[in-house]
SEMARLUM-734045 format. One line per 5 residues: number of its first residue (from 0); their letters; for each residue x, y, z of N, C-alpha, C. Coordinates in Angstrom, 2 decimals, always signed. Atoms other than C-alpha are relative to their C-alpha. Example, Ala and Ser with C-alpha at 12.3 -4.5 7.8 and 13.67 -1.06 7.14 Angstrom:
<rolums>
0 = AS = +0.89/-1.19/+0.00/+12.30/-4.50/+7.80/+0.90/+1.20/+0.00 ~ -0.82/-1.19/-0.06/+13.67/-1.06/+7.14/-0.77/+1.09/+0.73;
</rolums>
This chain:
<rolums>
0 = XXXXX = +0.02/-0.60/-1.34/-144.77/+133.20/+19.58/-1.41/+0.48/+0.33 ~ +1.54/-0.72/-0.60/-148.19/+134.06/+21.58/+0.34/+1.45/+0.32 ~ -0.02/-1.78/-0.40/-148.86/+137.83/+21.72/-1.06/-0.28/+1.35 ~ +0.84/-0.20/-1.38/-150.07/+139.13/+24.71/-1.12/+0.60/-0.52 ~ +1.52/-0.69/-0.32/-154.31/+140.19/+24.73/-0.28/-0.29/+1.39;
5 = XXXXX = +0.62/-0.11/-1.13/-156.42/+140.95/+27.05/-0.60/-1.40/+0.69 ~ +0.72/+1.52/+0.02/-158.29/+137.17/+26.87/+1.01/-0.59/+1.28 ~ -0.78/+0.67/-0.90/-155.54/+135.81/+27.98/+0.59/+0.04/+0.92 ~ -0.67/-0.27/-1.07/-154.22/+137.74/+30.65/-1.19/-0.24/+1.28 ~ +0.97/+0.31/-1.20/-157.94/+137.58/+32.01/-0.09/-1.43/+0.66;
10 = XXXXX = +0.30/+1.53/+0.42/-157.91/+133.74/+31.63/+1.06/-0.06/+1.55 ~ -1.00/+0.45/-0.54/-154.35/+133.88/+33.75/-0.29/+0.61/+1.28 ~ +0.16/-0.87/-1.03/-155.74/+136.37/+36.35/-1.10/-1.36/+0.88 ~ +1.18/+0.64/-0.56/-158.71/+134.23/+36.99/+0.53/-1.15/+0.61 ~ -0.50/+0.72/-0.66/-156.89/+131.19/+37.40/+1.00/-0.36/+0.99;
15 = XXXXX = -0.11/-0.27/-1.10/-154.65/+132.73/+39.68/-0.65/+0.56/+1.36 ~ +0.43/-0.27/-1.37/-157.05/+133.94/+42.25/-0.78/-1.53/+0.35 ~ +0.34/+1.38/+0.16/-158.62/+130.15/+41.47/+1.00/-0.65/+1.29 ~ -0.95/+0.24/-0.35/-155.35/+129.11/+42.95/+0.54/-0.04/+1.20 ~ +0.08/-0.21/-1.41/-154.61/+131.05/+45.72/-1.05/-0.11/+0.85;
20 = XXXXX = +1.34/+0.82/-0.76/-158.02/+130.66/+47.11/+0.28/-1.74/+0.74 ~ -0.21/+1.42/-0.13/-157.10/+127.13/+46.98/+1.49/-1.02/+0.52 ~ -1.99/+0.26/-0.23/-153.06/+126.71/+47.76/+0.59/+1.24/+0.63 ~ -0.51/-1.07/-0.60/-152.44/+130.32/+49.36/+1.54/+0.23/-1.13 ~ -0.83/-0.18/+0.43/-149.83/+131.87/+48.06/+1.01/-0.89/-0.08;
25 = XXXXX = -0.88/+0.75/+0.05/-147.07/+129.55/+48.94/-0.22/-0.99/-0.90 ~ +0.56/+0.60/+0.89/-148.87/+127.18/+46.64/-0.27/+0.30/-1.10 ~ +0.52/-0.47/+1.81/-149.67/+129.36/+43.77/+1.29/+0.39/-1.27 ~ -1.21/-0.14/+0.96/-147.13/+128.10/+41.38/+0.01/+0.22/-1.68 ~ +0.36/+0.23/+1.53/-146.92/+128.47/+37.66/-0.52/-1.36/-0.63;
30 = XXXXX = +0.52/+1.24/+0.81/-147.31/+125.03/+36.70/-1.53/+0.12/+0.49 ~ +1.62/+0.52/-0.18/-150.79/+125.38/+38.71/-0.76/+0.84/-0.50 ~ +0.95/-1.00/+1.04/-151.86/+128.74/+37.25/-0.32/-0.35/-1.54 ~ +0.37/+0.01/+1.30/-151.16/+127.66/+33.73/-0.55/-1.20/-0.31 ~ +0.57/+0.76/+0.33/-152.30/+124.40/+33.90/-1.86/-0.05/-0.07;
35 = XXXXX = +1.33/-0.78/+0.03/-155.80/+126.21/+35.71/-0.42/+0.71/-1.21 ~ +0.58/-0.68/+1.07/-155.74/+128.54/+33.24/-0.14/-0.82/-1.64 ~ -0.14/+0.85/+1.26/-155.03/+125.94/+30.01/+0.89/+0.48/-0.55 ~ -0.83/-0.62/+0.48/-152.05/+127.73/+29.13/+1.67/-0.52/+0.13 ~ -0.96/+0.91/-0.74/-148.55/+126.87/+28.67/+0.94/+1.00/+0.53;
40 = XXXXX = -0.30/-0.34/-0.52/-145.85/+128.39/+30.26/+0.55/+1.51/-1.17 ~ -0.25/-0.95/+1.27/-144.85/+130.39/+26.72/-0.95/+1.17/+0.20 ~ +1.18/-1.13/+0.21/-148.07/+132.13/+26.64/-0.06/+0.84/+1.27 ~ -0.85/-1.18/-1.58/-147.24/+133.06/+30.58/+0.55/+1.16/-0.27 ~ -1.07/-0.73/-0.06/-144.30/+134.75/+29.81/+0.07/+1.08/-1.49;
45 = XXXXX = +0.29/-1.04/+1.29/-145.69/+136.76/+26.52/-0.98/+0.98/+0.51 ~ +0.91/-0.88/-0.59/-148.36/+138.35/+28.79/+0.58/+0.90/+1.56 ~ -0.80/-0.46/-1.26/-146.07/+138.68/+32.59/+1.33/+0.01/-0.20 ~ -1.59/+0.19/-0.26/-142.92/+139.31/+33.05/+0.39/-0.95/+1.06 ~ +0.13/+1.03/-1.11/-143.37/+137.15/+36.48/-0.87/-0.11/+0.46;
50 = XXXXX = +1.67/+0.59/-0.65/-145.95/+135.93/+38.69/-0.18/+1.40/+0.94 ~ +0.92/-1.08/-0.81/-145.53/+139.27/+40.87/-0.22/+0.73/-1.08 ~ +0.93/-0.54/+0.67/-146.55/+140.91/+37.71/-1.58/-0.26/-0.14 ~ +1.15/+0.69/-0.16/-149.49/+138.57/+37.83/-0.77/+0.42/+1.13 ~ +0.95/-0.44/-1.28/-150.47/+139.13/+41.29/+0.18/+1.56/+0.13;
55 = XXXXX = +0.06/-1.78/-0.60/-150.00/+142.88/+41.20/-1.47/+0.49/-1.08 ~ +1.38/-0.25/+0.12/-153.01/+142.70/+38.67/-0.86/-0.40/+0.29 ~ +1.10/+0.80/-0.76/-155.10/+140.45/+40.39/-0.35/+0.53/+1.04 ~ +0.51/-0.94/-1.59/-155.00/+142.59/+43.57/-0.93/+0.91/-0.41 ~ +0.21/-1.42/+1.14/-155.43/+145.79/+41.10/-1.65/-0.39/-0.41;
60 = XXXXX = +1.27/+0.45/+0.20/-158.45/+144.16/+39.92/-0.93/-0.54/+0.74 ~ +0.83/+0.21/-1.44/-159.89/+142.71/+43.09/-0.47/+1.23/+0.38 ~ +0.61/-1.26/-1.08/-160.33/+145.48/+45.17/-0.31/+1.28/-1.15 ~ +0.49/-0.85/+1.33/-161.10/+147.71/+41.71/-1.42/-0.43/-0.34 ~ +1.19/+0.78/+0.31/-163.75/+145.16/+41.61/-0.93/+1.06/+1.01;
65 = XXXXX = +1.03/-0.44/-1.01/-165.18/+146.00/+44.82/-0.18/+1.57/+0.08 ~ +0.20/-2.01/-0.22/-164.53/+149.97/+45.02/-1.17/+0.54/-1.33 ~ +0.90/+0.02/+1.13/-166.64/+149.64/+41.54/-1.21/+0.04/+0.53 ~ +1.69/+0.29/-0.71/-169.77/+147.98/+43.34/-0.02/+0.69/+1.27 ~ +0.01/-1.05/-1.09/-169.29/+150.11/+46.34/-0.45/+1.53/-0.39;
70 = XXXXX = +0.76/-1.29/+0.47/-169.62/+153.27/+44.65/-1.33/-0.17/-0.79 ~ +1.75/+0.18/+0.88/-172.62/+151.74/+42.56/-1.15/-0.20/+0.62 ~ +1.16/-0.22/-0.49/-174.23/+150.98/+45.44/-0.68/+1.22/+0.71 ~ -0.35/-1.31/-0.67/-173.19/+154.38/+47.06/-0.74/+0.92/-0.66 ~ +0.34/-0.78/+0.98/-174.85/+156.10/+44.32/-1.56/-0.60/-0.09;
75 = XXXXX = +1.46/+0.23/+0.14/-178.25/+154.32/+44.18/-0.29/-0.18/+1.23 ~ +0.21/-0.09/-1.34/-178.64/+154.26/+47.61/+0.12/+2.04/+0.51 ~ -0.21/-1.98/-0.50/-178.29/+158.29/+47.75/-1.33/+0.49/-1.36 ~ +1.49/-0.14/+1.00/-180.82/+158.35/+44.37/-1.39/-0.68/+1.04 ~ +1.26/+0.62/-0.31/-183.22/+156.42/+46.36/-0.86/+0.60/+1.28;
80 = XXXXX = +0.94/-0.88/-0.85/-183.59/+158.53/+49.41/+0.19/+1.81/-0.23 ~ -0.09/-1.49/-0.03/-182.52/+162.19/+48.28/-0.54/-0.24/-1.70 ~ +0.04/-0.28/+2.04/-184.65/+162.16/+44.42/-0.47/+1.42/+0.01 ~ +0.30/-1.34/+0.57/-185.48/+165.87/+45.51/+0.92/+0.85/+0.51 ~ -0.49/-0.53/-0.54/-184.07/+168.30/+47.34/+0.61/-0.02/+1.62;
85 = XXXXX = -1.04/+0.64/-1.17/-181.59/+168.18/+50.32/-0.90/+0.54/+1.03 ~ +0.53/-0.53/-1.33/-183.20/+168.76/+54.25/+0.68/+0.75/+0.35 ~ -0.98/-0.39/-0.06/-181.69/+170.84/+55.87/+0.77/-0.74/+1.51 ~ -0.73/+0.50/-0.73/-181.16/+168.67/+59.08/-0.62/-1.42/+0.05 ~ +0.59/+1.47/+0.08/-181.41/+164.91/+59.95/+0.33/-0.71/+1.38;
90 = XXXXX = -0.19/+0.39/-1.42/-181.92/+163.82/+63.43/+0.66/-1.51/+0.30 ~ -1.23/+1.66/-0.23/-179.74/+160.71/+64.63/-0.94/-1.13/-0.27 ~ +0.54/+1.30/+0.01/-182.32/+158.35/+64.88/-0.41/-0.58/-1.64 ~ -0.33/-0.12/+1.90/-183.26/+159.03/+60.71/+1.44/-0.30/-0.26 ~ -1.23/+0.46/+0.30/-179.27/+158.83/+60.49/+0.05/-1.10/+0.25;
95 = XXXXX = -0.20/+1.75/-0.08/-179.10/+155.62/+62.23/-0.88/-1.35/-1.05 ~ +0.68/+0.47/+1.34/-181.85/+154.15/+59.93/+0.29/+0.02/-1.19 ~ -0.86/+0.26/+1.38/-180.54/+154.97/+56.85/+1.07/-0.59/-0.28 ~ -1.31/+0.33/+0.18/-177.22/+154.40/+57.56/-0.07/-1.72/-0.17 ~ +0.48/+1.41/-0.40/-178.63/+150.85/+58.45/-0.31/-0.79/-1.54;
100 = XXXXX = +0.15/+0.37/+1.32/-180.09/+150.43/+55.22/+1.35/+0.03/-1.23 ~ -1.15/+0.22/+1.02/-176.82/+151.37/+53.23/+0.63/-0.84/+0.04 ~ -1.01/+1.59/-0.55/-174.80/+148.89/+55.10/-0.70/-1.08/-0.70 ~ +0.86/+0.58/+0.10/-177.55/+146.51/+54.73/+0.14/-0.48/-1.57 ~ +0.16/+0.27/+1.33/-177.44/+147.10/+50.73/+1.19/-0.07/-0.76;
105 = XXXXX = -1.69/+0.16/+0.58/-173.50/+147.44/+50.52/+0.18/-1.74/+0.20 ~ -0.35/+1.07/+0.02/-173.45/+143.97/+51.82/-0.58/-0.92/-0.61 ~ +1.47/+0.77/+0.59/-176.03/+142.22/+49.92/+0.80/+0.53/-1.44 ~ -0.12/-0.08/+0.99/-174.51/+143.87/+47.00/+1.77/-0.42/-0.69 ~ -1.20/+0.65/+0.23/-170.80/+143.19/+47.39/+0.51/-1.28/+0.03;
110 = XXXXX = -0.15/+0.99/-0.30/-171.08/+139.65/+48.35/+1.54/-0.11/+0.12 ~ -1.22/+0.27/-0.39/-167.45/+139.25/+49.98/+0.16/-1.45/+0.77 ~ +0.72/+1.82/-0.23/-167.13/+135.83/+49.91/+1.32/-0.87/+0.55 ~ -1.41/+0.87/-0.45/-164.30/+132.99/+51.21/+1.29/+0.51/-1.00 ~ -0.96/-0.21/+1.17/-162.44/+133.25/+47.83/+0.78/+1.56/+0.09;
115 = XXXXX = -0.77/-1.03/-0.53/-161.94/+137.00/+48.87/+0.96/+0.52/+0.74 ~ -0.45/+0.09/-1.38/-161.07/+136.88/+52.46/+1.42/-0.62/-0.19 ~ -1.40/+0.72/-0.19/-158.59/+134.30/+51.46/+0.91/+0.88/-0.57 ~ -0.63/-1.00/+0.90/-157.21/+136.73/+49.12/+0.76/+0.96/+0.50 ~ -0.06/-1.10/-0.75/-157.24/+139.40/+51.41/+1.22/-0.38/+0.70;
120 = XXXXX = -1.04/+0.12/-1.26/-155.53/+137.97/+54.28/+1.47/-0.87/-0.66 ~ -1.51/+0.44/+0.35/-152.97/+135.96/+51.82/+1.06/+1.23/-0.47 ~ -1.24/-1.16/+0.22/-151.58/+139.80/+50.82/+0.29/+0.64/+1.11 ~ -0.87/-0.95/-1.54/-151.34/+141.26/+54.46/+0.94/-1.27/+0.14 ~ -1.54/+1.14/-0.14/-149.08/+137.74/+54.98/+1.14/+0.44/-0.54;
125 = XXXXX = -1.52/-0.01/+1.10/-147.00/+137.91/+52.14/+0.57/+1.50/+0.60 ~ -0.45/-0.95/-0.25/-147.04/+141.63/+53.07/+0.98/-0.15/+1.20 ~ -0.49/+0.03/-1.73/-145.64/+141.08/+56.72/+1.38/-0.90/-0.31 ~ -1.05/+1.09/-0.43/-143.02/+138.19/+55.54/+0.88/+0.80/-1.76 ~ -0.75/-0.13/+0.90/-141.54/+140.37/+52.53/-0.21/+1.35/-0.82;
130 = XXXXX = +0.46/-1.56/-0.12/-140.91/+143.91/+52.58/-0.06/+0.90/-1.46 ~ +0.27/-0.39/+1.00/-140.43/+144.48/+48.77/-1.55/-0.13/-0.93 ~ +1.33/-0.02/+0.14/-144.05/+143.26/+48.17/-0.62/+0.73/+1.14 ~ +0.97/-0.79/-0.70/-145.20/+145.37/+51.28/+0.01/+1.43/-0.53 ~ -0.47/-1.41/+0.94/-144.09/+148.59/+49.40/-0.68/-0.04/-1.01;
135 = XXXXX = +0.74/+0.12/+1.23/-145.85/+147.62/+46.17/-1.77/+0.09/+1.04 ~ +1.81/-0.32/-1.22/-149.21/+146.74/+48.71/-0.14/+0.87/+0.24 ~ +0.53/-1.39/-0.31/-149.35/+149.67/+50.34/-0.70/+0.40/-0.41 ~ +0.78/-0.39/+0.83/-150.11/+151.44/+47.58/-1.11/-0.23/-0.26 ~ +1.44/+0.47/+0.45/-152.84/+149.51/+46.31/-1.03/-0.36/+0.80;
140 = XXXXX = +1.26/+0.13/-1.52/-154.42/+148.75/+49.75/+0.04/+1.57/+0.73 ~ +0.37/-0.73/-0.60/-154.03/+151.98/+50.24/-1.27/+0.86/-0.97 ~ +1.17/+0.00/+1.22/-156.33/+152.74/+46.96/-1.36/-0.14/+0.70 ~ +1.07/+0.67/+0.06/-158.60/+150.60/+48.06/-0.45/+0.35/+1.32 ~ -0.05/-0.57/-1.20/-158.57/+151.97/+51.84/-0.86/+1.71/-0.70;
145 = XXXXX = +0.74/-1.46/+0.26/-159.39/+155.74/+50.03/-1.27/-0.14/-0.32 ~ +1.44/+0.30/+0.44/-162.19/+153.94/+48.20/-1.37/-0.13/+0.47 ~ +0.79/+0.41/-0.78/-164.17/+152.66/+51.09/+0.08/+1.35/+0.92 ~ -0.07/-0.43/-0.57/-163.35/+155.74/+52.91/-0.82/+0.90/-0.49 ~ +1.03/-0.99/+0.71/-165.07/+158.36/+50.02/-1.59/-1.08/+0.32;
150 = XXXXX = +1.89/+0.43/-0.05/-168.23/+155.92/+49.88/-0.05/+0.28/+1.45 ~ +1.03/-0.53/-0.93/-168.54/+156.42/+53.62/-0.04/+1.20/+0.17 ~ +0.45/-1.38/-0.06/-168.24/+160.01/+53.26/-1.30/+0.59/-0.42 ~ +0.94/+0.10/+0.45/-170.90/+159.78/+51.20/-0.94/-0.12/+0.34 ~ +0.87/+0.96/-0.78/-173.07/+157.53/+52.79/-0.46/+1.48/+1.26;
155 = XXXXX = +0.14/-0.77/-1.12/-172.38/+160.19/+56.06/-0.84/+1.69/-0.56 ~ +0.58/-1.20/+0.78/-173.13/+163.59/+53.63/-1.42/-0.29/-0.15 ~ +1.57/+0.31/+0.48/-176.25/+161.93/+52.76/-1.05/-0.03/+1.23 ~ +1.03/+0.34/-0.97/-177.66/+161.85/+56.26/+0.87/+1.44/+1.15 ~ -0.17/-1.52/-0.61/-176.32/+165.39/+57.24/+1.35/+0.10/+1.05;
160 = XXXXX = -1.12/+0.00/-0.99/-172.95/+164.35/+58.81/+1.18/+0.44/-0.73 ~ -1.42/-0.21/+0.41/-169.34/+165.25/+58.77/+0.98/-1.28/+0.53 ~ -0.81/+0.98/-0.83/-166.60/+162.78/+59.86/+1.08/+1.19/+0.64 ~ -0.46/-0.32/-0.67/-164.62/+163.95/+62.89/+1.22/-0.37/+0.22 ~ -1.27/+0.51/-0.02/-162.04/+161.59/+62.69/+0.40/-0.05/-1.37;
165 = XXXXX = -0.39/+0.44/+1.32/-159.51/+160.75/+59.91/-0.86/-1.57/-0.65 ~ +0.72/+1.20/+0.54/-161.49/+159.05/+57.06/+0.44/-1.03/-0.64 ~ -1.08/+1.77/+0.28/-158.60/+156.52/+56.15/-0.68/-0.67/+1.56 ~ +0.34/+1.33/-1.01/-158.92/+155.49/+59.86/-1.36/-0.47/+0.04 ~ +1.50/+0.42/-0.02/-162.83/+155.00/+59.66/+0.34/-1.09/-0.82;
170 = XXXXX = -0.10/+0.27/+0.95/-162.24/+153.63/+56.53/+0.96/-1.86/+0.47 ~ -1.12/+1.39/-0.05/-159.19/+150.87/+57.82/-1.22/-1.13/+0.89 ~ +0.70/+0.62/-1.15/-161.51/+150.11/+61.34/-1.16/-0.32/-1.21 ~ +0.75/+0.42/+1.01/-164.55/+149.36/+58.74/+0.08/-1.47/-0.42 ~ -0.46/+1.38/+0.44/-162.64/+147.03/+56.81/+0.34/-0.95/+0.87;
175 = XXXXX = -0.49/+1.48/-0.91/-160.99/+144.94/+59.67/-1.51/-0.34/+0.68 ~ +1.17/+0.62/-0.23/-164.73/+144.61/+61.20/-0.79/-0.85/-1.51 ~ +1.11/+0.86/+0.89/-166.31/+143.77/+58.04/+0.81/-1.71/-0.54 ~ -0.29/+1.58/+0.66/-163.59/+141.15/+56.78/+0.19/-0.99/+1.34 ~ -0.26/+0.76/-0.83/-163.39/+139.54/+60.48/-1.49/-0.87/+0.04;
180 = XXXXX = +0.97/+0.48/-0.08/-167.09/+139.09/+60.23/-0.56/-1.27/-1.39 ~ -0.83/+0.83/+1.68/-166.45/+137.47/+56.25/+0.69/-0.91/+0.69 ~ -0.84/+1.63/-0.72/-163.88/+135.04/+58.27/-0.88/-0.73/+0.54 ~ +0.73/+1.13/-1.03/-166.45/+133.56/+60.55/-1.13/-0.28/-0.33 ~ +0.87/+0.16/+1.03/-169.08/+133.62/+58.39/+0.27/-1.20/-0.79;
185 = XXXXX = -0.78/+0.87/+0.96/-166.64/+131.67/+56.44/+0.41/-1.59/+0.45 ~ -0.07/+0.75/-1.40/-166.19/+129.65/+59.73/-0.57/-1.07/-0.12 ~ +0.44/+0.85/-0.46/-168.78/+128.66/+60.29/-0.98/-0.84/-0.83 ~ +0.47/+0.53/+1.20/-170.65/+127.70/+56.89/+0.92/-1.17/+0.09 ~ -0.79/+1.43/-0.05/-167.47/+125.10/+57.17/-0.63/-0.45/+1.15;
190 = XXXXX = +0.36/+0.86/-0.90/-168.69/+124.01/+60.44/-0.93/-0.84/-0.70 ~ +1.21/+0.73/+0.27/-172.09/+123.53/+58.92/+0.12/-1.10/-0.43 ~ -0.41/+0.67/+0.55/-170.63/+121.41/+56.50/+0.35/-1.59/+0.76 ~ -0.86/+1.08/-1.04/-168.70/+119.01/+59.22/-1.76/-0.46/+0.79 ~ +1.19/+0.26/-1.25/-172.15/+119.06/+61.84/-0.59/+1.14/-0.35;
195 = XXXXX = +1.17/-0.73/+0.18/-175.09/+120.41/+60.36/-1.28/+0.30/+1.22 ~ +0.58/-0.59/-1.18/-176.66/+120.91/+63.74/+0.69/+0.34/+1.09 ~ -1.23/-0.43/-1.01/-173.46/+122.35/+65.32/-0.90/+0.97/+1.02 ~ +0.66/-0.58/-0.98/-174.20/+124.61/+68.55/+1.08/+1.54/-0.60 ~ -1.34/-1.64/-0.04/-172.80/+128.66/+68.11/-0.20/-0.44/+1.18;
200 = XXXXX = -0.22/-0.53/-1.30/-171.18/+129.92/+70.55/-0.01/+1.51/+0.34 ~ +0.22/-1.24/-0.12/-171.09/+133.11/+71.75/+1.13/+1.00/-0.81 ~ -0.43/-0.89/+1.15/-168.10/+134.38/+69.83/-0.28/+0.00/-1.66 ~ +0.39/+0.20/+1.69/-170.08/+133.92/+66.65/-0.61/+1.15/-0.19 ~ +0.98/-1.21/+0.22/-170.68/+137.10/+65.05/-1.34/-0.03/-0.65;
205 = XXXXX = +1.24/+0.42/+0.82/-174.27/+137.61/+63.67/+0.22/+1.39/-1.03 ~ +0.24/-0.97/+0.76/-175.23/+139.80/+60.80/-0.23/+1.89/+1.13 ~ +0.72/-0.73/-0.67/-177.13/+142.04/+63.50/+1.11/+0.89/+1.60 ~ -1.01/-0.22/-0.74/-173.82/+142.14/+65.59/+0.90/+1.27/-1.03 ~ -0.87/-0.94/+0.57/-171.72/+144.28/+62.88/-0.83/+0.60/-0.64;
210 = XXXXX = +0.52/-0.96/-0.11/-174.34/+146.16/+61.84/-0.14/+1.14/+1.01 ~ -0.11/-1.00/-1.36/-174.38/+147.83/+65.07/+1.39/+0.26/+0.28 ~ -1.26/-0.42/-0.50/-171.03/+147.87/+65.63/+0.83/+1.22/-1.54 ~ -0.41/-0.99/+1.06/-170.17/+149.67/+62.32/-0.90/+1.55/-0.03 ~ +0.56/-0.86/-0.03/-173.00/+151.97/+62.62/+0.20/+0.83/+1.10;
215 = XXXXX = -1.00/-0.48/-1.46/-171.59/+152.89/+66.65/+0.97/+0.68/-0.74 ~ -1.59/-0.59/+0.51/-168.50/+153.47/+64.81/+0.04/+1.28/-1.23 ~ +0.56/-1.53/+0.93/-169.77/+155.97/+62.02/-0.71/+0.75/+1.08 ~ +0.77/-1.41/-1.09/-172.38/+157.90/+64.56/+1.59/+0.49/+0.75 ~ -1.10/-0.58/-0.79/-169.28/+158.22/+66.88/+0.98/+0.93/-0.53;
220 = XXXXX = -1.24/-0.24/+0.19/-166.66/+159.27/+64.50/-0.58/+1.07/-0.91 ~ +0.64/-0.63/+0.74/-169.17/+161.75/+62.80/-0.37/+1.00/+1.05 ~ +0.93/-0.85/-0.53/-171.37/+164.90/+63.82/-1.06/+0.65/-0.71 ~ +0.66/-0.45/+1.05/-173.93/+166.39/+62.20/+0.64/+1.20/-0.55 ~ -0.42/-1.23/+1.08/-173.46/+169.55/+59.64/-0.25/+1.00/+1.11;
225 = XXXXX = +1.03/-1.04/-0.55/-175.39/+171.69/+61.82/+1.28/+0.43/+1.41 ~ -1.11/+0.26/-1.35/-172.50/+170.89/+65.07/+1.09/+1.20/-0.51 ~ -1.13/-0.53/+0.25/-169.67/+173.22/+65.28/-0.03/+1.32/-1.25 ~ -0.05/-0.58/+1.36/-170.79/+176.01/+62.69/-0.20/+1.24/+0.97 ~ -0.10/-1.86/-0.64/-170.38/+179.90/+63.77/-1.46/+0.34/+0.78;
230 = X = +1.29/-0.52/-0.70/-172.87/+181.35/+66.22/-0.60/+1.15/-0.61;
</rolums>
């Protein structure tokens, strides 16, 4: 009998996000994980109990991935402009600049790539068409929702702000801009592919488009420290 390790559960993880990337969920069957992974169906069933055991660590580990490199960049990006002592105020236009730069180095450092996106949007599906996996999601998108919500607290502390609104909702609006801009990104690299001198059009987002629109959306939903404090 195969014991379950770690090797092999990584082996089975990997070749399920392999998978779905490539067959969406409806497609991601055992015979294709274990044949991806080189495994047979024995060694499956010594490591999962089923495949939603499988995909409940592959999510678990996705977005664990990213909340990882998010706070790593969250953290050297706050070493790099505070290495002494704190100001005590920071005028918007310094806020907007920095903030510019964090974005700037969150995305450059998370690379959120097709293989993600597909990922992404194959668990809000499944979520929407099957309410005992939307109950398990939640949870873990909601994890991963707190995750992105502390780094921009962070990000905002570091440039003398508070958030005004709830920082789940910052946090959700965030994500649906950043992974819509990841889709068409995703877009249109396939266009390239088809007609390497295709024409954009105007609903093509640019880099320079959700930078501004995320940074609108933090200034707005923020104030400085200094706002609202006893006379």
């Amino acid at each position: 009998m195969v014991r379950s390790n770690p090797e092999t559960r990584s082996r089975l993880a990997a070749a399920t996000r392999e998978v779905i990337a490539s067959h969406g969920f409806e497609g991601c069957t055992l015979e294709r994980i274990c044949q991806t992974a080189g495994f047979t169906r024995g060694a499956f069933y010594s490591n999962f109990a089923d495949k939603d055991a499988l995909f409940t660590l592959v999510v678990r580990d996705e977005y664990s991935r990213v909340i990882e490199l998010l706070d790593a960049v969250t953290r050297e990006w706050v070493a790099a402009f505070h290495p002494g002592a704190r100001h005590a105020s920071c005028p918007d236009e310094v806020a907007a600049e920095k903030l510019t730069d964090a974005l700037l180095r969150t995305r450059e450092r998370l690379g959120l790539d097709r293989d993600f996106l597909v990922l992404h949007n194959e668990l809000l599906a499944r979520a929407a068409r099957e309410p005992e996996w939307a109950m398990q999601f939640m949870e873990i998108n909601r994890e991963f929702v707190v995750g992105v919500g502390r780094a921009l607290e962070l990000m905002l502390a570091e440039v003398d702000r508070v958030p005004v609104k709830r920082t789940e909702a910052i946090a959700q609006a965030v994500i649906g801009i950043t992974m819509r801009y990841t889709g068409v990104s995703v877009w249109r690299d396939r266009l390239s592919e088809i007609e390497a001198e295709h024409h954009r059009r105007g609903t093509m987002l640019e880099l320079d488009d959700i930078l501004d629109l995320v940074l609108t959306l933090l200034m707005a939903s923020s104030r400085p420290v200094t706002e609202g404090t006893s006379e």
